[in-house]
C-alpha positions, 0 to 999 in steps of 0.5 A, spaced: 284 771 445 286 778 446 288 777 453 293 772 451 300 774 453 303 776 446 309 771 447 304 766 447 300 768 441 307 770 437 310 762 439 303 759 437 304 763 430 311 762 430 311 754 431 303 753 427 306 757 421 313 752 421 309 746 422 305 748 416 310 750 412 314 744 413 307 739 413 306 743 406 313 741 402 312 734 405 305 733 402 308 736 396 315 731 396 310 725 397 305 727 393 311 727 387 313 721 389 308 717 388 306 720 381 314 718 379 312 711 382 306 711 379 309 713 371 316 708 372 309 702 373 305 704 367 312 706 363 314 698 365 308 695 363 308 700 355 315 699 354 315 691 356 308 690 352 309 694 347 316 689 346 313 683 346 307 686 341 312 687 336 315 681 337 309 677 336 307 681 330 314 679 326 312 674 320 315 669 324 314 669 332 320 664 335 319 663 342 327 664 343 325 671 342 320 671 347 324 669 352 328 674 353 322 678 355 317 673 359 323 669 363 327 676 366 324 677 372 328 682 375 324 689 372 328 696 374 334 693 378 330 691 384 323 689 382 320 682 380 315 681 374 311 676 370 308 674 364 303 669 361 301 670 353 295 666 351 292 664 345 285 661 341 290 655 342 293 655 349 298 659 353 304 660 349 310 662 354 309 664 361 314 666 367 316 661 372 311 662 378 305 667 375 300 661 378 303 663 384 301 670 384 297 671 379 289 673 380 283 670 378 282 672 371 277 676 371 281 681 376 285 683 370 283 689 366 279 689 360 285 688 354 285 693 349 289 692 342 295 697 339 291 702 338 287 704 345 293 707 350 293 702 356 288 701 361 290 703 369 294 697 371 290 694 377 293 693 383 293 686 387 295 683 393 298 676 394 301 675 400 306 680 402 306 683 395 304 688 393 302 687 385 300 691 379 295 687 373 295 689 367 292 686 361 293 687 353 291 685 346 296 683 341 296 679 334 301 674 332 303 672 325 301 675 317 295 671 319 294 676 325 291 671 331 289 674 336 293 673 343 293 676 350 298 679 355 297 678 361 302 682 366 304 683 373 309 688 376 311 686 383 311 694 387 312 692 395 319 696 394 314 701 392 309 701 397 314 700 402 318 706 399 312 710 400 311 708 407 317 709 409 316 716 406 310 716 410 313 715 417 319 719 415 313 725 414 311 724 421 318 724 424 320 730 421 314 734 424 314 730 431 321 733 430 320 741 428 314 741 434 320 739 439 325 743 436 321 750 434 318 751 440 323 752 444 326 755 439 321 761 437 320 761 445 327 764 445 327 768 439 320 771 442 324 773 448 329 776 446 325 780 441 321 782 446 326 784 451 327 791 449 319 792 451 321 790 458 327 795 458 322 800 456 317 798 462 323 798 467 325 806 464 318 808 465 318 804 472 323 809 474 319 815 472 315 819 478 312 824 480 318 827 483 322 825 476 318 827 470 324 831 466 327 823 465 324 821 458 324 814 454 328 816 448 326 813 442 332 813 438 334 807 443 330 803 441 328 799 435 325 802 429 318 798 430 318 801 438 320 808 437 313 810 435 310 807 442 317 811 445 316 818 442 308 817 444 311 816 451 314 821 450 310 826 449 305 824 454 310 824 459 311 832 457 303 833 457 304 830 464 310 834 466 307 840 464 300 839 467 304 837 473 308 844 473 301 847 472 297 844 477 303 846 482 303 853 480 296 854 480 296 850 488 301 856 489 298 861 486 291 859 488 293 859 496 297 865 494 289 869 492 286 865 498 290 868 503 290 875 501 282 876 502 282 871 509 287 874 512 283 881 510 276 878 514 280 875 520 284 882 520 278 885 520 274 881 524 279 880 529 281 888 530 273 890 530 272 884 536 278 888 541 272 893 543 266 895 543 264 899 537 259 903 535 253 899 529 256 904 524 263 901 525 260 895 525 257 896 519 263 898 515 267 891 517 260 887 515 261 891 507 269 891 508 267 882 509 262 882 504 266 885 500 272 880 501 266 874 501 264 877 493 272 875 491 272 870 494 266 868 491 267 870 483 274 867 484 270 860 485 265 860 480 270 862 475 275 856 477 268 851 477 268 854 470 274 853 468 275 846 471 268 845 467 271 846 461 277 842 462 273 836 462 269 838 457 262 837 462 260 844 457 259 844 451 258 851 447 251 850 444 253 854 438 249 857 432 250 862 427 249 870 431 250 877 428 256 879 430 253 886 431 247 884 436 253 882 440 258 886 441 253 892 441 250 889 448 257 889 451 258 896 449 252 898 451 253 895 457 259 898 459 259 905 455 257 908 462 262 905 466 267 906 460 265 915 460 267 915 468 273 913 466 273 918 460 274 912 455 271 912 449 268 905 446 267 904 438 263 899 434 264 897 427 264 892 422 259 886 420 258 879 420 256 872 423 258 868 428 259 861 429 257 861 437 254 861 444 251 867 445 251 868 453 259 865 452 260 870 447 258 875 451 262 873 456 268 873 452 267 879 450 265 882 457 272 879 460 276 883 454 272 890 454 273 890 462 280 889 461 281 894 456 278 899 460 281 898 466 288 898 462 286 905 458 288 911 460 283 917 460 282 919 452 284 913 451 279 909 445 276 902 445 274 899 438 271 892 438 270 890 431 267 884 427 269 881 419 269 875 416 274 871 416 278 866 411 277 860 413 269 862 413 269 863 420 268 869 424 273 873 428 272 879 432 278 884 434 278 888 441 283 893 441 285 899 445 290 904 447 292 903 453 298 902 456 300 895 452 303 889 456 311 888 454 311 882 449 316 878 455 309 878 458 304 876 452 306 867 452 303 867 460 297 872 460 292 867 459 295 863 465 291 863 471 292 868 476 298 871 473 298 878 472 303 883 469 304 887 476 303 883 482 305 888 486 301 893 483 294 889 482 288 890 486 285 883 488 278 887 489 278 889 481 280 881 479 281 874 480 286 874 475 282 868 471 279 873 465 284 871 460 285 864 463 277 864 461 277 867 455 282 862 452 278 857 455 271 859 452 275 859 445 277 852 445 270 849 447 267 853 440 275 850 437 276 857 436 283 861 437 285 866 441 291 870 440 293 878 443 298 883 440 301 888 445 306 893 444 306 899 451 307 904 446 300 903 442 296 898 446 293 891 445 289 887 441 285 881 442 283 877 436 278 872 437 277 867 432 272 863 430 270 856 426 265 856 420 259 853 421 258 845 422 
């Protein structure tokens, strides 16, 4: 059923709520009509009997007052009854034609006296009437002899009433499945034009188009959710698509440079003959361009890993320390060549992968000793963090970044200077791979630099769990 066409599914609910509604109100309607029939024949036969009961109970019962009674047969207007009263003695006074329509005597209700309510009265059938039978107890005289009533209601105008009803009932619902269907077909079209307009927005969306939006406020309330998340997808799009596109320029920007390097090379080096040491020297000068080119694609598998979540960090609690005073160790020889000092301090755990840890950390400190002039100082630290995480911070005197540069730093193969770097010291991926690294962990990165004072790094990570 998910499947079906929603049009479909809402007219289907739209006509099955209409027929149920209409079907209910009509039982209803019917059902009442049948309790008002039933209470107008048992309140004939109270009434009627009740008459004649006290009519015979008077000290001196006259058949001219029972006349009036027994020989009416027009009932409400419209209904025939009859009437036969019985005594020890013989039939007192009798309704013309009860023979006709009259049971047989054991058909009739049991008779109960003035002091027991009426039985239900029975019904009958003589003909093509429809009749209801009824039977009482009731005295006559002082002296108090017994007689019986035997009644008989004509209800074929009732039947008939409710038959009619019946008929009706089925008409009216043959007649709202006609006229709600066509009816909630349009009424479901038109409600769902706006999405069709929606889907004709979008339709007009290409790549080439990405800055058009779908405008929630164009929309009806219930839709403006659904245009509003369109709209952040195609912003996600659009910015992914700009991304892909400047990460395809710069890429065949950093390819180039290190190919032409070797073809440059080699080419110059084939124009003649040359002696083995010359050869030597444009084998290293190759193997050297081949080494960039080569770091330069393990870090975008890494990178491009990450963005599909293929890695996970295979996090557990660290001593802070223990990490950070292997880089230092690492690079303290390196660091003195540059006349860089590098400090230590601080405490704490950290919630991490320790060989991506030290990654991060490797990319940071490189960077700093590269940024660092002579004199200069490099603090890594490590302190607990508020929200029960851990952070460490690397921070530096060198010559700081300007902060126009500082939204951009982590994107690919952006470097602050272009004219001025060196592709052999970097692929311009470090940074891009740190933030990477973080957001595996659902950790954050976040830099300050000032060109008057330094740069700092501050890695955060989560707690524990």
């Amino acid at each position: 059923m998910r499947r079906w066409p929603i049009t479909l599914k809402l007219v289907l609910l739209f006509v099955g709520s209409t027929f149920l509604i209409v079907l209910i109100s009509e039982l209803y309607l019917y059902r009442e009509l049948n309790i008002r029939l039933d209470r107008q024949e048992r309140r004939f036969f109270t009434v009627k009997i009740g008459a004649l009961r006290h009519i015979l109970a008077s000290s001196s019962p006259l058949l001219p007052d029972l006349r009036p009674e027994v020989r009416s047969r027009r009932a409400l207007a419209v209904t025939e009854y009859w009437i036969r009263i019985e005594t020890a003695k013989g039939v007192l006074i009798t309704t013309p034609g009860f023979e006709e329509v009259a049971p047989p005597r054991d058909r009739f209700p049991t008779p109960t006296d003035a002091s027991q309510p009426l039985p239900p009265p029975a019904p009958w059938v003589a003909g093509h009437r429809h009749l209801a039978i009824e039977s009482a107890l009731a005295t006559v005289g002082p002296r108090r002899e017994r007689a019986v009533i035997l009644a008989i209601l004509d209800q074929t105008e009732d039947r008939n009433l409710s038959s009619d009803s019946r008929r009706r009932m089925v008409l009216i619902l043959i007649i709202v499945l006609f006229v709600s269907v066509p009816l909630a077909v349009g009424m479901v079209r038109s409600g769902l034009a706006p999405l069709g307009e929606m889907a004709a927005t979008s339709d007009r969306i290409t790549a080439s188009r990405l800055n058009e939006r779908i405008e929630a406020m164009r929309w009806p309330p219930e839709l403006q959710s659904l245009a509003t998340a369109f709209d952040r997808m195609l912003e996600r799009l659009e910015e992914s698509f700009n991304r892909l596109n400047q990460f395809s320029s710069d890429l065949a920007h950093e390819l180039r440079t290190p190919l032409n390097n070797l073809m440059g090379g080699i080419e110059v080096t084939l124009t003649k003959e040359r002696s083995s040491e010359e050869y030597q020297q444009v084998l290293e000068s190759s193997l050297e361009e081949v080494g960039h080119l080569s770091r330069m694609i393990d870090n975008l598998l890494f990178l491009a890993r990450a963005e599909r979540s293929e890695r996970r960090a295979d996090a557990r609690l660290l001593e802070a320390m223990e990490e950070i005073r292997a880089v230092a160790d690492f690079f303290e020889a390196f660091a003195e060549q540059k006349g860089v000092t590098i400090r230590v301090e601080g405490e704490g755990q950290i919630f991490a992968d320790a060989m991506l840890l030290r990654r991060v950390l490797t990319n940071l400190v490189s960077n700093s000793i590269e940024a660092t002039p002579p004199g200069g100082s490099i603090t890594i630290a490590a302190q607990p963090a508020a929200n029960g995480g851990g952070e460490i911070r690397v921070v530096d005197t060198g010559r700081g970044v300007d902060p126009a540069h500082l939204p951009r730093l982590f994107d690919r193969f952006y470097r602050v200077d272009p004219a001025r770097a060196d592709p052999r010291e970097g692929t311009g991926l470090g940074l891009a791979i740190v933030r990477s690294i973080m957001e595996l962990h659902g950790g954050e990165v976040k830099i300050d630099s000032d060109p008057a004072y330094g740069t700092t790094v501050a890695l955060l990570f989560p707690p524990p769990g």
